[in-house]
Biopython code that builds the backbone (N, CA, C, O; Angstrom):
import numpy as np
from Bio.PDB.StructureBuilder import StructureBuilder

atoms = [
    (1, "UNK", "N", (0.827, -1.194, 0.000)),
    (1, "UNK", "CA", (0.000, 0.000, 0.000)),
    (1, "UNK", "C", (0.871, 1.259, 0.000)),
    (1, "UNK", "O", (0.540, 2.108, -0.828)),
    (2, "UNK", "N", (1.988, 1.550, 0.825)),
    (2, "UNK", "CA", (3.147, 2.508, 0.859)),
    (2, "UNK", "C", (3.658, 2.457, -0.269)),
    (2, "UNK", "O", (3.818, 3.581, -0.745)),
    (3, "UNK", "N", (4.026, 1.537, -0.984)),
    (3, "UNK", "CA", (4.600, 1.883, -2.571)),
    (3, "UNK", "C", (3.495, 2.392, -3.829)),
    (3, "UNK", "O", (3.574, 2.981, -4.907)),
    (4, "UNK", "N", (2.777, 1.975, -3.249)),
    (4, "UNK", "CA", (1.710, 2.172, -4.440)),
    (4, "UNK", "C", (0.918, 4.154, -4.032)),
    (4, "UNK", "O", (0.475, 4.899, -4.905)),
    (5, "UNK", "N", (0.991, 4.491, -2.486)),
    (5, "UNK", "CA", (0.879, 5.290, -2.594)),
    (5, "UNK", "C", (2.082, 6.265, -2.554)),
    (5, "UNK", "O", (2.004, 7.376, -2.030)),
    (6, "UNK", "N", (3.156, 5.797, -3.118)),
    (6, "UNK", "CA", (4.516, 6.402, -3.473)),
    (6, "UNK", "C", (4.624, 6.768, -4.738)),
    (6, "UNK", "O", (4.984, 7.886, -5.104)),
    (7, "UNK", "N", (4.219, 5.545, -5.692)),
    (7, "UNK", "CA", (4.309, 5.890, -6.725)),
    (7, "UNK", "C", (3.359, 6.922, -7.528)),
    (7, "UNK", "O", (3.519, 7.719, -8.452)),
    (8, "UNK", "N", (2.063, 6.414, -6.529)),
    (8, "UNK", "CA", (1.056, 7.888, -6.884)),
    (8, "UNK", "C", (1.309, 9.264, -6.363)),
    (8, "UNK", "O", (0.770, 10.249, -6.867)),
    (9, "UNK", "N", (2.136, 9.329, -5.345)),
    (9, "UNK", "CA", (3.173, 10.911, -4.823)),
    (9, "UNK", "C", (4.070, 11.470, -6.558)),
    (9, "UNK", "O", (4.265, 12.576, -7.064)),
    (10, "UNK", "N", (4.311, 10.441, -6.868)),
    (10, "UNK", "CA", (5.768, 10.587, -8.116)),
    (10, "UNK", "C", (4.895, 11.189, -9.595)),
    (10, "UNK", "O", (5.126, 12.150, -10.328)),
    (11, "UNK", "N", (3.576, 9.897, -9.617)),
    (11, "UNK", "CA", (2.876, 10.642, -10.861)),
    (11, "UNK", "C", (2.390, 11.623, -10.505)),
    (11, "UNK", "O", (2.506, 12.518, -11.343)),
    (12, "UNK", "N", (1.845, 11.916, -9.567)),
    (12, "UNK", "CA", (1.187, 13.132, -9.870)),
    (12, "UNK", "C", (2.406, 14.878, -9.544)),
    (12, "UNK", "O", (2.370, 15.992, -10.065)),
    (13, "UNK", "N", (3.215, 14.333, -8.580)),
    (13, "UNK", "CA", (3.885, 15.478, -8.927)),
    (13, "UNK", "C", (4.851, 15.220, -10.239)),
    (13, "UNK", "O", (5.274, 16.343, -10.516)),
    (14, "UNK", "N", (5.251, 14.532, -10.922)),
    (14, "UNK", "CA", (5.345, 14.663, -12.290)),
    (14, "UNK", "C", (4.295, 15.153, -13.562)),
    (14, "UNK", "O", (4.503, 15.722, -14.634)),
    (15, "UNK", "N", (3.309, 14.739, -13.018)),
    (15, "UNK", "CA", (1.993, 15.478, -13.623)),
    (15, "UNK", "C", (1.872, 16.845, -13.588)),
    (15, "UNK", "O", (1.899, 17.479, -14.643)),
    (16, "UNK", "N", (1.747, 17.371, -12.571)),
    (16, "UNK", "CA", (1.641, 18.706, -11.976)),
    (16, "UNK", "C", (2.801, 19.807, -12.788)),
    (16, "UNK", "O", (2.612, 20.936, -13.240)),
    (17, "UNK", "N", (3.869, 19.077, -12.756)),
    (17, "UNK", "CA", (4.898, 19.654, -13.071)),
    (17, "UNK", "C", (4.461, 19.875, -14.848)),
    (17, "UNK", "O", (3.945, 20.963, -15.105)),
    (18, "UNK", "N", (4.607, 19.134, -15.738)),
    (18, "UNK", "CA", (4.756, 18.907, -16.746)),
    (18, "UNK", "C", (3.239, 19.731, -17.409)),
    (18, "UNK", "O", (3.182, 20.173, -18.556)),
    (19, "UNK", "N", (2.098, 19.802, -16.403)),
    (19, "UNK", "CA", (1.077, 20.700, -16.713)),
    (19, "UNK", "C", (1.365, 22.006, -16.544)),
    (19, "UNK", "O", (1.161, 22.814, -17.450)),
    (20, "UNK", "N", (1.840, 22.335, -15.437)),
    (20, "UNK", "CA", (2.428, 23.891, -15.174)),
    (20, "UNK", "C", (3.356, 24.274, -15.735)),
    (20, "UNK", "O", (3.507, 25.437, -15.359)),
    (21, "UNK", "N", (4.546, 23.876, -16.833)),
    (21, "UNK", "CA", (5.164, 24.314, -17.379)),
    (21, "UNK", "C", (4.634, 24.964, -18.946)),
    (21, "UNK", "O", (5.396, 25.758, -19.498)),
    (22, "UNK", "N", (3.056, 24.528, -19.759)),
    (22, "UNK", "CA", (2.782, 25.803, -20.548)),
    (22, "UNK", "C", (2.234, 26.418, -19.616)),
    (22, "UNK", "O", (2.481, 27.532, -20.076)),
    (23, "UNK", "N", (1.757, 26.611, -18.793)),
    (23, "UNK", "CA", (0.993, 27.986, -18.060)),
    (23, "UNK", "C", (1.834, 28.777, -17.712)),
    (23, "UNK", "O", (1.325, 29.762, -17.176)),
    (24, "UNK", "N", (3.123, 28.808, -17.780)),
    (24, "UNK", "CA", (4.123, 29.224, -17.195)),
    (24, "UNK", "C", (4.772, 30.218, -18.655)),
    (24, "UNK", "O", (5.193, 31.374, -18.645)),
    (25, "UNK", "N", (4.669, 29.420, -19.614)),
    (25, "UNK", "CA", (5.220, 30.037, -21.185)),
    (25, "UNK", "C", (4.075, 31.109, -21.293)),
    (25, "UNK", "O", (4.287, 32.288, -21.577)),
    (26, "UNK", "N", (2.421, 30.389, -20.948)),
    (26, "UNK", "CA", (1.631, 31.456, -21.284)),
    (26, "UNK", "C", (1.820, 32.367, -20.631)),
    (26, "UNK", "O", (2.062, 33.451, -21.161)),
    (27, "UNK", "N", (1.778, 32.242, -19.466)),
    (27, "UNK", "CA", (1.892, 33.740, -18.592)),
    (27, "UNK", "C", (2.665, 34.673, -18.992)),
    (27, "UNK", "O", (2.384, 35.817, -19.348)),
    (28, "UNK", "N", (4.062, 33.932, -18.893)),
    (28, "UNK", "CA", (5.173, 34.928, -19.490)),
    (28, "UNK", "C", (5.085, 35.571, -20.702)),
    (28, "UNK", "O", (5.568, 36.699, -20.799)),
    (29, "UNK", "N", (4.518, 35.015, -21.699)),
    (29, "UNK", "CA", (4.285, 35.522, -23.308)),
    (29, "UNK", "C", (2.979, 36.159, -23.004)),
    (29, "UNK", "O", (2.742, 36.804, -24.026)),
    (30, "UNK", "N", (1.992, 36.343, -22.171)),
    (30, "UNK", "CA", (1.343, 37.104, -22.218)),
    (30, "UNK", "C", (1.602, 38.706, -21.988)),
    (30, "UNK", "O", (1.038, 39.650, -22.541)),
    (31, "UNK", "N", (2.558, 38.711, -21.070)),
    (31, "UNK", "CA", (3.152, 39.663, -20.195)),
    (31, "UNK", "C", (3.845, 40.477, -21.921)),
    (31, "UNK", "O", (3.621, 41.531, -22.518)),
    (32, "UNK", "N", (4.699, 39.312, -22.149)),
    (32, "UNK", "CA", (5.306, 40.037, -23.552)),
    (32, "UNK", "C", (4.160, 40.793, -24.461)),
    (32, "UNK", "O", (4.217, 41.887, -25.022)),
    (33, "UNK", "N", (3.380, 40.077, -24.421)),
    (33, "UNK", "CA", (2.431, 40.052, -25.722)),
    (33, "UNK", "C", (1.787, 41.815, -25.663)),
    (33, "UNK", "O", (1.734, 42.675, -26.542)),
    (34, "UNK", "N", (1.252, 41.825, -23.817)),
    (34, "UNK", "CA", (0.803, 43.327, -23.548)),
    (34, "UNK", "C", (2.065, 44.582, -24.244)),
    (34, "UNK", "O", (1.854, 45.498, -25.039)),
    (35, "UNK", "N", (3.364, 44.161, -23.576)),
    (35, "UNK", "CA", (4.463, 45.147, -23.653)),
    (35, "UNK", "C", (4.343, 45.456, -25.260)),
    (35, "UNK", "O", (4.125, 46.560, -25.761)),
    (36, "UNK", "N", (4.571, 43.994, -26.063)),
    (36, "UNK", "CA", (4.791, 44.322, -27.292)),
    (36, "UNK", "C", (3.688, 44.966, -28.352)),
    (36, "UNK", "O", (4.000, 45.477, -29.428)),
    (37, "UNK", "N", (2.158, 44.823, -27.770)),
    (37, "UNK", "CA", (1.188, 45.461, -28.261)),
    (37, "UNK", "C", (1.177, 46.823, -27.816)),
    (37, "UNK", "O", (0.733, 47.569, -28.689)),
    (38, "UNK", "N", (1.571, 47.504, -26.577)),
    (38, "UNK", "CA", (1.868, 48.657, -26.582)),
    (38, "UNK", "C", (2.805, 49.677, -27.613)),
    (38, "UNK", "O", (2.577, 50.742, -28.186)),
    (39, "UNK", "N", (3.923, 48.796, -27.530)),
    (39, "UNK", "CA", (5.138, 49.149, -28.594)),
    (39, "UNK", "C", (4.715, 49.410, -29.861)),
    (39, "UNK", "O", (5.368, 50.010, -30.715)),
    (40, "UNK", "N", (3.278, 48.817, -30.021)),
    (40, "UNK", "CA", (2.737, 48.213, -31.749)),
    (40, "UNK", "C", (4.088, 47.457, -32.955)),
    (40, "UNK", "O", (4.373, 47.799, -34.103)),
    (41, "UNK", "N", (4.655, 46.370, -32.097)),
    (41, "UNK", "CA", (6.298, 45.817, -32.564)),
    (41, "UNK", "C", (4.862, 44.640, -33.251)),
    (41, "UNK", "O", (4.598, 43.679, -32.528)),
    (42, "UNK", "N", (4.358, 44.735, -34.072)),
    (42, "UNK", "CA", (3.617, 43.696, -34.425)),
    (42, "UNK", "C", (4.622, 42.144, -35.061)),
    (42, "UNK", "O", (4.321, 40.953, -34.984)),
    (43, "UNK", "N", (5.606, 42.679, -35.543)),
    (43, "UNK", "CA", (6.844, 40.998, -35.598)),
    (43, "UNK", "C", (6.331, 40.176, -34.180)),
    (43, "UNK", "O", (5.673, 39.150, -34.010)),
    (44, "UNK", "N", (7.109, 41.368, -33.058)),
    (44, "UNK", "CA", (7.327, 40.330, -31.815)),
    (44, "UNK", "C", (5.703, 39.907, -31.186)),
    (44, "UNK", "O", (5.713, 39.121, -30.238)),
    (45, "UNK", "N", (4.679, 40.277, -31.556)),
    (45, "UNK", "CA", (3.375, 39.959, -31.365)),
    (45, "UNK", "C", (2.743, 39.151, -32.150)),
    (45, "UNK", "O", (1.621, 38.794, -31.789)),
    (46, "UNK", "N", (3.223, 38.706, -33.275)),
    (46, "UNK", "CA", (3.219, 37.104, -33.721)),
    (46, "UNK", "C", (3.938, 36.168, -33.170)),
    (46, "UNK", "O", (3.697, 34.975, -32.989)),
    (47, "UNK", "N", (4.955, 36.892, -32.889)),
    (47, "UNK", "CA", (6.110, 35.959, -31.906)),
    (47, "UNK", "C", (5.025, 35.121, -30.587)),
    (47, "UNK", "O", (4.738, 33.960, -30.294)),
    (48, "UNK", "N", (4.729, 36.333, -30.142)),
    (48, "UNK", "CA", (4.528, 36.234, -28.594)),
    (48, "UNK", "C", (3.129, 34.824, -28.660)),
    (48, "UNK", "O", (3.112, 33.792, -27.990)),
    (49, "UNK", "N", (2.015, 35.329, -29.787)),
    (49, "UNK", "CA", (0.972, 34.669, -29.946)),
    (49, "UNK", "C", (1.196, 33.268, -30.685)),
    (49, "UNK", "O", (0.349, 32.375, -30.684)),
    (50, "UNK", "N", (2.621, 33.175, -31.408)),
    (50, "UNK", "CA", (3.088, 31.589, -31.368)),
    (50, "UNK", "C", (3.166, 30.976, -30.172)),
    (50, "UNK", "O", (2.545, 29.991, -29.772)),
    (51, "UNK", "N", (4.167, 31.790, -29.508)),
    (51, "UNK", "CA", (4.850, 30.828, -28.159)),
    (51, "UNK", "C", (3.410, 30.350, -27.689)),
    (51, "UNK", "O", (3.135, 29.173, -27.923)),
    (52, "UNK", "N", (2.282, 31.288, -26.929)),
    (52, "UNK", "CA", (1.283, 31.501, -26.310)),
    (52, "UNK", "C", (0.259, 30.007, -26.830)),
    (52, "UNK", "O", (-0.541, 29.406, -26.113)),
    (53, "UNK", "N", (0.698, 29.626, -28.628)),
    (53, "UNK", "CA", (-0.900, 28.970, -29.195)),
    (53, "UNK", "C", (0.016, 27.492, -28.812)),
    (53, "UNK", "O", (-0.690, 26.533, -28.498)),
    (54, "UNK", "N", (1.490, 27.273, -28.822)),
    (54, "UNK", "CA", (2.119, 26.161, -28.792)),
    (54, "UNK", "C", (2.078, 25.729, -27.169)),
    (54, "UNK", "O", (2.115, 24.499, -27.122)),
    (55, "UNK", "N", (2.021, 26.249, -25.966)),
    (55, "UNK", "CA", (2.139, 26.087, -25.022)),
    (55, "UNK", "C", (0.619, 25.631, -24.862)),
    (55, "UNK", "O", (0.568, 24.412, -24.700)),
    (56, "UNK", "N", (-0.392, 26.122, -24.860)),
    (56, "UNK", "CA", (-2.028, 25.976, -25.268)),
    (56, "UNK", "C", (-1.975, 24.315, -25.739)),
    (56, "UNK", "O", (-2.332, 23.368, -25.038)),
    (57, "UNK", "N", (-1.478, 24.257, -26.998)),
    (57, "UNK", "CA", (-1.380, 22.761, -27.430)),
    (57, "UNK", "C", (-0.837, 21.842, -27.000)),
    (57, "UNK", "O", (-1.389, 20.742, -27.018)),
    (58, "UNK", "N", (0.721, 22.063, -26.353)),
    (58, "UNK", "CA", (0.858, 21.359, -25.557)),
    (58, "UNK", "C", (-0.294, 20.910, -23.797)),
    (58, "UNK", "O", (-0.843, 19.894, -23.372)),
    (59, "UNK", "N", (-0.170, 22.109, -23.391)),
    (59, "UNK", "CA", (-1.470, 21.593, -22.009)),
    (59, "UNK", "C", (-2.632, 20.468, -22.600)),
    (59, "UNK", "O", (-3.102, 19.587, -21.880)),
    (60, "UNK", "N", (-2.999, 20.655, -24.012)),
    (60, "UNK", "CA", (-4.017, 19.930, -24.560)),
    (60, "UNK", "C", (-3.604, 18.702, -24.762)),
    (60, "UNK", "O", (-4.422, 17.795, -24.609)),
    (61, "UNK", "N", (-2.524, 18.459, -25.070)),
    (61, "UNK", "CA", (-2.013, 16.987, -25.436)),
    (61, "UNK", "C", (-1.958, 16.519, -24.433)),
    (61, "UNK", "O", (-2.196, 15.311, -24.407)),
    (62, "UNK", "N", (-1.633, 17.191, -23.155)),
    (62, "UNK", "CA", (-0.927, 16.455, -21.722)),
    (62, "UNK", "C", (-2.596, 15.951, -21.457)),
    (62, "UNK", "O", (-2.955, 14.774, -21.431)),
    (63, "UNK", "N", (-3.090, 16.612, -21.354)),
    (63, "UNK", "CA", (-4.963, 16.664, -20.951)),
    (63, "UNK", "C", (-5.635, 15.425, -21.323)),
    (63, "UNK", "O", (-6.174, 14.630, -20.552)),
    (64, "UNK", "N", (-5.484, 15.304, -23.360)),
    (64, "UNK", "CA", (-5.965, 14.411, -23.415)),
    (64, "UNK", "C", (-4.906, 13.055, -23.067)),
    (64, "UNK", "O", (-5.349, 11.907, -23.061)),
    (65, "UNK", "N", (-3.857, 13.284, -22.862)),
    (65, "UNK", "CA", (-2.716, 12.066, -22.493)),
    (65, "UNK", "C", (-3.629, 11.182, -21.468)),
    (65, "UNK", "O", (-4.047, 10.034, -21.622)),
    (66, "UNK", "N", (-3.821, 12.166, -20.270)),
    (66, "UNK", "CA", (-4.310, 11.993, -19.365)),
    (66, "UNK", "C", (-5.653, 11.430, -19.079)),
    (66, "UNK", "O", (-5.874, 10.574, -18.223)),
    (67, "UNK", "N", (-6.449, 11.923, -19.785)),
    (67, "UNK", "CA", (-7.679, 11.777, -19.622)),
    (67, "UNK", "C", (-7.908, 10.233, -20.439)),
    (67, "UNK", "O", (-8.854, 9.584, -19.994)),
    (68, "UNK", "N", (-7.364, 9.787, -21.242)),
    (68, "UNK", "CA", (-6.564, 8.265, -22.031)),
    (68, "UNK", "C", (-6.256, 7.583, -21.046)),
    (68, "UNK", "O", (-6.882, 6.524, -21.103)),
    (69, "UNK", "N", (-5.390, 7.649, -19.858)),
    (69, "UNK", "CA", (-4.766, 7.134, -18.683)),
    (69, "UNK", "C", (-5.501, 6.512, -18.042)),
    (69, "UNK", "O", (-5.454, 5.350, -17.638)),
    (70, "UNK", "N", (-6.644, 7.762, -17.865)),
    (70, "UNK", "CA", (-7.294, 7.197, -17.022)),
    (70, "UNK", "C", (-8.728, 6.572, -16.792)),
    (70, "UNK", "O", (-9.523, 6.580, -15.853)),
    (71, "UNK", "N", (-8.702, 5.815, -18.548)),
    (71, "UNK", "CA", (-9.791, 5.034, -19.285)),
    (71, "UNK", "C", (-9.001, 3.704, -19.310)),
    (71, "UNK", "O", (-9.480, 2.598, -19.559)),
    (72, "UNK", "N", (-7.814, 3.969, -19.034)),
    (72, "UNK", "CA", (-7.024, 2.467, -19.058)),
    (72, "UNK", "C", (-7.416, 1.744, -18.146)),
    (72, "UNK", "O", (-7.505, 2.268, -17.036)),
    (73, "UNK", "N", (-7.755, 0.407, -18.288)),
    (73, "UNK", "CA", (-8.198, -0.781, -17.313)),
    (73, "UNK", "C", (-10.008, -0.471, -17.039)),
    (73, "UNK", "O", (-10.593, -1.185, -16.225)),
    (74, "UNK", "N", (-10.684, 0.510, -17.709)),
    (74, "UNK", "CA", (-12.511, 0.626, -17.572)),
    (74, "UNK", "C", (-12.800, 0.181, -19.207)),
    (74, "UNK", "O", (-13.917, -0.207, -19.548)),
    (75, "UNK", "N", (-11.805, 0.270, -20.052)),
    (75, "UNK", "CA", (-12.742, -0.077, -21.125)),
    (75, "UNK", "C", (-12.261, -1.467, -21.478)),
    (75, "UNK", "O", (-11.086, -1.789, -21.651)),
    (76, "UNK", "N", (-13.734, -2.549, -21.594)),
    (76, "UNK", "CA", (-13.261, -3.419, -21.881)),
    (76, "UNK", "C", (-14.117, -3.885, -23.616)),
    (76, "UNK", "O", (-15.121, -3.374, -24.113)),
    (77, "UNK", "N", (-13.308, -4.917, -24.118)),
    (77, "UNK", "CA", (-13.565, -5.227, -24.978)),
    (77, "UNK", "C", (-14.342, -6.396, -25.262)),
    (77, "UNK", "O", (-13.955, -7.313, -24.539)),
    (78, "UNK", "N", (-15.312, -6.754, -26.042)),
    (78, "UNK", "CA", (-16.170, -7.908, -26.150)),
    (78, "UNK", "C", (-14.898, -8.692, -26.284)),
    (78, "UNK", "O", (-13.754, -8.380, -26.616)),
    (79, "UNK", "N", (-15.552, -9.971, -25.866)),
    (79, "UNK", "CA", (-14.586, -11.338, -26.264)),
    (79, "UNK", "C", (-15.076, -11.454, -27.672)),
    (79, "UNK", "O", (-16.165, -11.106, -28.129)),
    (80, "UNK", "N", (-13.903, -12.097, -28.357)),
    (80, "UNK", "CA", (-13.727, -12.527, -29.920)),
    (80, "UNK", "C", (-13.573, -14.252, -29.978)),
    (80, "UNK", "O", (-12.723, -14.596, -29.156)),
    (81, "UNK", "N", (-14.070, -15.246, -30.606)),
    (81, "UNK", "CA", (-13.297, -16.447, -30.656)),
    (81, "UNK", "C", (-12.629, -16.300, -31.907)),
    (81, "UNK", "O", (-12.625, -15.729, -32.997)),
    (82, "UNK", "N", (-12.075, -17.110, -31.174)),
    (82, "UNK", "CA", (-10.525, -17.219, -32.214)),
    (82, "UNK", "C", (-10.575, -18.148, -32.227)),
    (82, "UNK", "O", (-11.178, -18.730, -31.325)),
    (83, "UNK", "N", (-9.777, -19.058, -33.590)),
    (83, "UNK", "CA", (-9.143, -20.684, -33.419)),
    (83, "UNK", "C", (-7.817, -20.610, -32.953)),
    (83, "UNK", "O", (-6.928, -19.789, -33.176)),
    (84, "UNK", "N", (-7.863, -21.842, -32.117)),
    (84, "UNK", "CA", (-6.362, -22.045, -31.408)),
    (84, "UNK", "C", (-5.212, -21.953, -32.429)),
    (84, "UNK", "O", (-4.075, -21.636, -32.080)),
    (85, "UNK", "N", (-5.560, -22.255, -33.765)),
    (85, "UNK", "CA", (-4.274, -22.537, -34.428)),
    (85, "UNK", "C", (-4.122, -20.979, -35.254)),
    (85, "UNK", "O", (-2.957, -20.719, -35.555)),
    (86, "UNK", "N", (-4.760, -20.330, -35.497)),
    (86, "UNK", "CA", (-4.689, -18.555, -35.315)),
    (86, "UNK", "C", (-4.262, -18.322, -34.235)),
    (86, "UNK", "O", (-3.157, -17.836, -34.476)),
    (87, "UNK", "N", (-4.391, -18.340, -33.192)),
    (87, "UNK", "CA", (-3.450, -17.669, -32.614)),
    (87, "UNK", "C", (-2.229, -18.371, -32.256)),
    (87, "UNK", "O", (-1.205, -17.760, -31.948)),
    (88, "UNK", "N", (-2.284, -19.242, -32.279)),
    (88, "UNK", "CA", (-0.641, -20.304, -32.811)),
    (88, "UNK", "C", (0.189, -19.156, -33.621)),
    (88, "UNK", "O", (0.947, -18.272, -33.223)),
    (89, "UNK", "N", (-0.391, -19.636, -35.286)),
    (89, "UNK", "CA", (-0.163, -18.814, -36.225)),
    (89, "UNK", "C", (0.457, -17.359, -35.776)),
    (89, "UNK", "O", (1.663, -17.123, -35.699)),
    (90, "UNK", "N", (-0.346, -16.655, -35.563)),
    (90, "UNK", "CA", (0.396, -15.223, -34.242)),
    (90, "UNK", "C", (1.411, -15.019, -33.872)),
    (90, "UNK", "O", (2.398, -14.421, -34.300)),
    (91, "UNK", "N", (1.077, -15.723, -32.744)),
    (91, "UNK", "CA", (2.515, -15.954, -31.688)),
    (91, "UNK", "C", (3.593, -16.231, -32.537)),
    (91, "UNK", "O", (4.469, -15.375, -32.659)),
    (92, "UNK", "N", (3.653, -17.076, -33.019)),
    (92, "UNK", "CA", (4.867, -17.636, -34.435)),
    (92, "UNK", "C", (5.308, -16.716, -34.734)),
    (92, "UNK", "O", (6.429, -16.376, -34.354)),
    (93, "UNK", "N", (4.355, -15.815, -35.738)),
    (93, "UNK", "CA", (4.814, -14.462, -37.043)),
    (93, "UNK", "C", (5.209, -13.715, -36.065)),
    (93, "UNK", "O", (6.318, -13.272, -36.364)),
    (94, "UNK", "N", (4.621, -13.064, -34.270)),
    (94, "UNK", "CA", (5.665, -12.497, -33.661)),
    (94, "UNK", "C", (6.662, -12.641, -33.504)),
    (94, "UNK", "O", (7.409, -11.698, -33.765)),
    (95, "UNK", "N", (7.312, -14.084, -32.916)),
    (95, "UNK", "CA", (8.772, -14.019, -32.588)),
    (95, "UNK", "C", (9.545, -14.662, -33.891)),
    (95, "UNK", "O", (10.736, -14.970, -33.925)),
    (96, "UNK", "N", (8.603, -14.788, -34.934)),
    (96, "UNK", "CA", (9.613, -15.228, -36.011)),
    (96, "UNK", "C", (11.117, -15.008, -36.805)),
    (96, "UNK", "O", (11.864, -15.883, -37.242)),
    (97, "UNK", "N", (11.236, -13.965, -36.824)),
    (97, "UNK", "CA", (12.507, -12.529, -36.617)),
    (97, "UNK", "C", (13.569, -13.581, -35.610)),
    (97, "UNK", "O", (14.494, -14.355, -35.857)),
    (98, "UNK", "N", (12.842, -13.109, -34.341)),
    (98, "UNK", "CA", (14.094, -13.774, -33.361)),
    (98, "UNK", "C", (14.124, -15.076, -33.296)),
    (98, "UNK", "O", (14.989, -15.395, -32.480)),
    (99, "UNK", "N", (13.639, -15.932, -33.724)),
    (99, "UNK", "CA", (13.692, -17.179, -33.801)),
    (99, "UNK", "C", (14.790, -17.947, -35.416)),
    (99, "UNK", "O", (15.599, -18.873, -35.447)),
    (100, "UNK", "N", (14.184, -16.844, -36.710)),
    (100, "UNK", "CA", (14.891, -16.909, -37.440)),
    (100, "UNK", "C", (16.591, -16.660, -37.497)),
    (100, "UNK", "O", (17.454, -17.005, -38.304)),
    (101, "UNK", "N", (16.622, -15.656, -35.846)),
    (101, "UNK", "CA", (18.388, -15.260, -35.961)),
    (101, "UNK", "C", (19.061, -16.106, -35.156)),
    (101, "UNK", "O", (20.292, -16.086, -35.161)),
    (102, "UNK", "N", (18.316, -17.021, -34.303)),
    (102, "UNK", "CA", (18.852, -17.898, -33.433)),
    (102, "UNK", "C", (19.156, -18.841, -34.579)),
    (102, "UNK", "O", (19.704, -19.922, -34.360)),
]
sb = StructureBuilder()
sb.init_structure("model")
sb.init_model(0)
sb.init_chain("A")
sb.init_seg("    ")
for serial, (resi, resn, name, xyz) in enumerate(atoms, 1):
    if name == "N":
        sb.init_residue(resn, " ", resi, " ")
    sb.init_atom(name, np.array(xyz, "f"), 0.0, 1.0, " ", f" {name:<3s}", serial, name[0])
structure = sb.get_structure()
């Protein structure tokens, strides 16, 4: 029970971490984004609204990473029959490679 709630200490502050680092790009490029819209430097205000849309996409990927994670082990799949000698067949064409170099 202590390891398991160890290892859930580790994901989630690895989680945490890896989420707060675009909020961290956004913030900062927002900050730019005001300065440089004052300036009217419209270059560095495409700049700023790249960094800003890539950090955005990243949080989204981590999100749905996550939200994937944690469908793992609830979705299950109908059973299929199979014939035994299909999945014979299978197993074979998997290790066939390493069986062929032995």
């Amino acid at each position: 029970m202590r390891q398991k709630n160890a290892e859930l200490e580790r994901f989630i502050y690895t989680l945490s971490h890896d989420l707060k680092s675009p909020l961290v790009t956004i913030n900062t490029f927002m900050g730019y984004l005001g300065q440089d819209m004052a300036d009217n430097n419209a270059e560095r205000v495409k700049m700023d609204m790249d960094f800003i849309l890539k950090a955005a996409d990243k949080m989204s990927v981590l999100i749905n990473e996550l939200l994937e994670l944690t469908r793992v082990g609830r979705v299950v799949n109908d059973p299929v029959q199979v014939s035994f000698q299909e999945l014979v067949d299978e197993a074979l064409n998997a290790v066939a490679g390493g069986i062929a170099e032995k």
